[in-house]
C-alpha positions in Angstrom: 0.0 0.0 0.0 2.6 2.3 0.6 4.5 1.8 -2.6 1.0 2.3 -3.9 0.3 5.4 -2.3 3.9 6.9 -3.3 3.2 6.4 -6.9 0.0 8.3 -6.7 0.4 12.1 -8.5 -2.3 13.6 -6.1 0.3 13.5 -3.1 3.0 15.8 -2.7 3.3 14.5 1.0 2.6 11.8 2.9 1.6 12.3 6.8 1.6 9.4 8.8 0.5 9.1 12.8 1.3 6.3 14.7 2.1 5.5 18.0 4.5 3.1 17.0 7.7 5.1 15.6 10.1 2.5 15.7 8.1 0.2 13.2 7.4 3.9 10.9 11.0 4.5 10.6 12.1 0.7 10.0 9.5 0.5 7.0 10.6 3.9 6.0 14.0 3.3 5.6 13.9 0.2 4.0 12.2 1.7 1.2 12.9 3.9 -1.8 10.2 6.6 -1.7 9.7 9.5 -4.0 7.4 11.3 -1.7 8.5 13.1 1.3 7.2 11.0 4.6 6.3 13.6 7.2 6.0 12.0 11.1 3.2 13.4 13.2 3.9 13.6 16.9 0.6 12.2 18.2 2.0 12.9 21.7 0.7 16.5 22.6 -3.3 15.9 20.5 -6.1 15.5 22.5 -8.2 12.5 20.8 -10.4 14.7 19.3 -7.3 17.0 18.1 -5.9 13.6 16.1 -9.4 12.7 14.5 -9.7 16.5 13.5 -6.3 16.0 11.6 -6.8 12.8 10.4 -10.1 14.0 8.7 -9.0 16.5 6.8 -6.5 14.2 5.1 -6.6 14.0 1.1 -6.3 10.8 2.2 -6.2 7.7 4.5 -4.6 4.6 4.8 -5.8 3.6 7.8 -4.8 0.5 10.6 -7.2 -1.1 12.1 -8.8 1.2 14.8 -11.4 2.8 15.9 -10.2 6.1 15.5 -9.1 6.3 12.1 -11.8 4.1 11.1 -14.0 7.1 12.3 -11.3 9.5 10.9 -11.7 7.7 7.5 -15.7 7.4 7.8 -16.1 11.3 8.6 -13.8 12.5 6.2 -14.6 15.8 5.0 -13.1 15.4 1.3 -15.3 12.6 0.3 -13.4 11.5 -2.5 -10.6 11.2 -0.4 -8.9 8.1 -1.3 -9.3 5.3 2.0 -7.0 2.2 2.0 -7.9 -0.1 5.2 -6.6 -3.8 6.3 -8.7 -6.7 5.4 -9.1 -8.9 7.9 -9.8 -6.2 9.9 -8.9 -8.6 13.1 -7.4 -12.2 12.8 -9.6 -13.9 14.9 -12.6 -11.8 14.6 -15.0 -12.2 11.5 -16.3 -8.8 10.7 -19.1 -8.3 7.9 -18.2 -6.9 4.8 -20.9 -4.0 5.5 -18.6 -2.7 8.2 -16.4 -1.6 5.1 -18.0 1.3 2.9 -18.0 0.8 -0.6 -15.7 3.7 -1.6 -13.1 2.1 0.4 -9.8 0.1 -1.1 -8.9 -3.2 0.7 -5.6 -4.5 1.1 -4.5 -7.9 3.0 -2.7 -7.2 6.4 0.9 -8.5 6.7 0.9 -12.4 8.6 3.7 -11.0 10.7 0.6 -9.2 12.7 -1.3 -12.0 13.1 -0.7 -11.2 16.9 -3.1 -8.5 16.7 
Protein backbone atom coordinates (compact mmCIF):
# COMPACT_ATOMS: atom_id res chain seq x y z
CA UNK A 1 0.00 0.00 0.00
CA UNK A 2 2.58 2.31 0.61
CA UNK A 3 4.52 1.84 -2.63
CA UNK A 4 1.01 2.30 -3.94
CA UNK A 5 0.30 5.44 -2.31
CA UNK A 6 3.94 6.86 -3.29
CA UNK A 7 3.17 6.37 -6.93
CA UNK A 8 0.00 8.35 -6.66
CA UNK A 9 0.41 12.15 -8.52
CA UNK A 10 -2.32 13.63 -6.07
CA UNK A 11 0.25 13.47 -3.15
CA UNK A 12 2.99 15.75 -2.70
CA UNK A 13 3.26 14.47 1.03
CA UNK A 14 2.56 11.83 2.87
CA UNK A 15 1.57 12.31 6.80
CA UNK A 16 1.57 9.38 8.77
CA UNK A 17 0.48 9.09 12.75
CA UNK A 18 1.35 6.26 14.66
CA UNK A 19 2.11 5.52 18.02
CA UNK A 20 4.54 3.10 16.96
CA UNK A 21 7.68 5.15 15.62
CA UNK A 22 10.13 2.50 15.66
CA UNK A 23 8.15 0.23 13.24
CA UNK A 24 7.41 3.91 10.91
CA UNK A 25 11.01 4.48 10.56
CA UNK A 26 12.11 0.72 10.03
CA UNK A 27 9.47 0.47 6.98
CA UNK A 28 10.63 3.93 6.02
CA UNK A 29 13.97 3.35 5.58
CA UNK A 30 13.86 0.22 4.05
CA UNK A 31 12.20 1.66 1.17
CA UNK A 32 12.87 3.95 -1.84
CA UNK A 33 10.17 6.58 -1.73
CA UNK A 34 9.67 9.47 -3.96
CA UNK A 35 7.40 11.34 -1.73
CA UNK A 36 8.52 13.10 1.30
CA UNK A 37 7.20 11.02 4.58
CA UNK A 38 6.33 13.64 7.21
CA UNK A 39 6.04 11.98 11.08
CA UNK A 40 3.18 13.42 13.15
CA UNK A 41 3.90 13.55 16.88
CA UNK A 42 0.65 12.16 18.16
CA UNK A 43 1.96 12.92 21.71
CA UNK A 44 0.66 16.51 22.56
CA UNK A 45 -3.33 15.91 20.47
CA UNK A 46 -6.07 15.47 22.45
CA UNK A 47 -8.25 12.54 20.82
CA UNK A 48 -10.36 14.73 19.31
CA UNK A 49 -7.32 17.01 18.10
CA UNK A 50 -5.86 13.65 16.05
CA UNK A 51 -9.43 12.69 14.54
CA UNK A 52 -9.72 16.54 13.45
CA UNK A 53 -6.32 15.98 11.64
CA UNK A 54 -6.76 12.84 10.44
CA UNK A 55 -10.13 13.97 8.70
CA UNK A 56 -9.03 16.53 6.77
CA UNK A 57 -6.55 14.20 5.15
CA UNK A 58 -6.59 14.03 1.12
CA UNK A 59 -6.29 10.80 2.18
CA UNK A 60 -6.22 7.70 4.46
CA UNK A 61 -4.57 4.63 4.81
CA UNK A 62 -5.80 3.63 7.81
CA UNK A 63 -4.83 0.55 10.60
CA UNK A 64 -7.20 -1.12 12.11
CA UNK A 65 -8.76 1.20 14.77
CA UNK A 66 -11.36 2.75 15.86
CA UNK A 67 -10.21 6.07 15.52
CA UNK A 68 -9.07 6.32 12.10
CA UNK A 69 -11.79 4.08 11.11
CA UNK A 70 -13.97 7.09 12.30
CA UNK A 71 -11.35 9.55 10.85
CA UNK A 72 -11.71 7.72 7.52
CA UNK A 73 -15.75 7.42 7.76
CA UNK A 74 -16.08 11.35 8.63
CA UNK A 75 -13.75 12.46 6.20
CA UNK A 76 -14.59 15.79 5.05
CA UNK A 77 -13.13 15.41 1.28
CA UNK A 78 -15.31 12.62 0.29
CA UNK A 79 -13.38 11.49 -2.51
CA UNK A 80 -10.59 11.21 -0.36
CA UNK A 81 -8.86 8.09 -1.32
CA UNK A 82 -9.26 5.31 1.99
CA UNK A 83 -6.96 2.22 2.03
CA UNK A 84 -7.93 -0.11 5.17
CA UNK A 85 -6.62 -3.84 6.31
CA UNK A 86 -8.67 -6.70 5.40
CA UNK A 87 -9.13 -8.86 7.86
CA UNK A 88 -9.76 -6.24 9.94
CA UNK A 89 -8.95 -8.58 13.10
CA UNK A 90 -7.36 -12.17 12.78
CA UNK A 91 -9.56 -13.88 14.94
CA UNK A 92 -12.62 -11.83 14.61
CA UNK A 93 -15.03 -12.18 11.55
CA UNK A 94 -16.26 -8.82 10.70
CA UNK A 95 -19.07 -8.27 7.92
CA UNK A 96 -18.19 -6.85 4.84
CA UNK A 97 -20.93 -3.99 5.51
CA UNK A 98 -18.59 -2.70 8.16
CA UNK A 99 -16.36 -1.59 5.10
CA UNK A 100 -17.96 1.26 2.90
CA UNK A 101 -17.98 0.81 -0.64
CA UNK A 102 -15.73 3.74 -1.60
CA UNK A 103 -13.05 2.06 0.38
CA UNK A 104 -9.84 0.07 -1.11
CA UNK A 105 -8.92 -3.23 0.73
CA UNK A 106 -5.57 -4.50 1.07
CA UNK A 107 -4.50 -7.85 3.02
CA UNK A 108 -2.68 -7.23 6.45
CA UNK A 109 0.89 -8.48 6.66
CA UNK A 110 0.92 -12.37 8.63
CA UNK A 111 3.67 -10.99 10.72
CA UNK A 112 0.59 -9.16 12.73
CA UNK A 113 -1.29 -12.05 13.13
CA UNK A 114 -0.70 -11.24 16.88
CA UNK A 115 -3.09 -8.45 16.73
Amino acid sequence: VCKKLDELDSYEEIWIFTDDQTLYRRIYESKDYSKEWKLIDTTPLKDFELLELMRNASGLVIANSSLSWWAAKMRRNRSALVFAPKPWFFKIQVNDEFYPDDWNLFERDNSCQNL
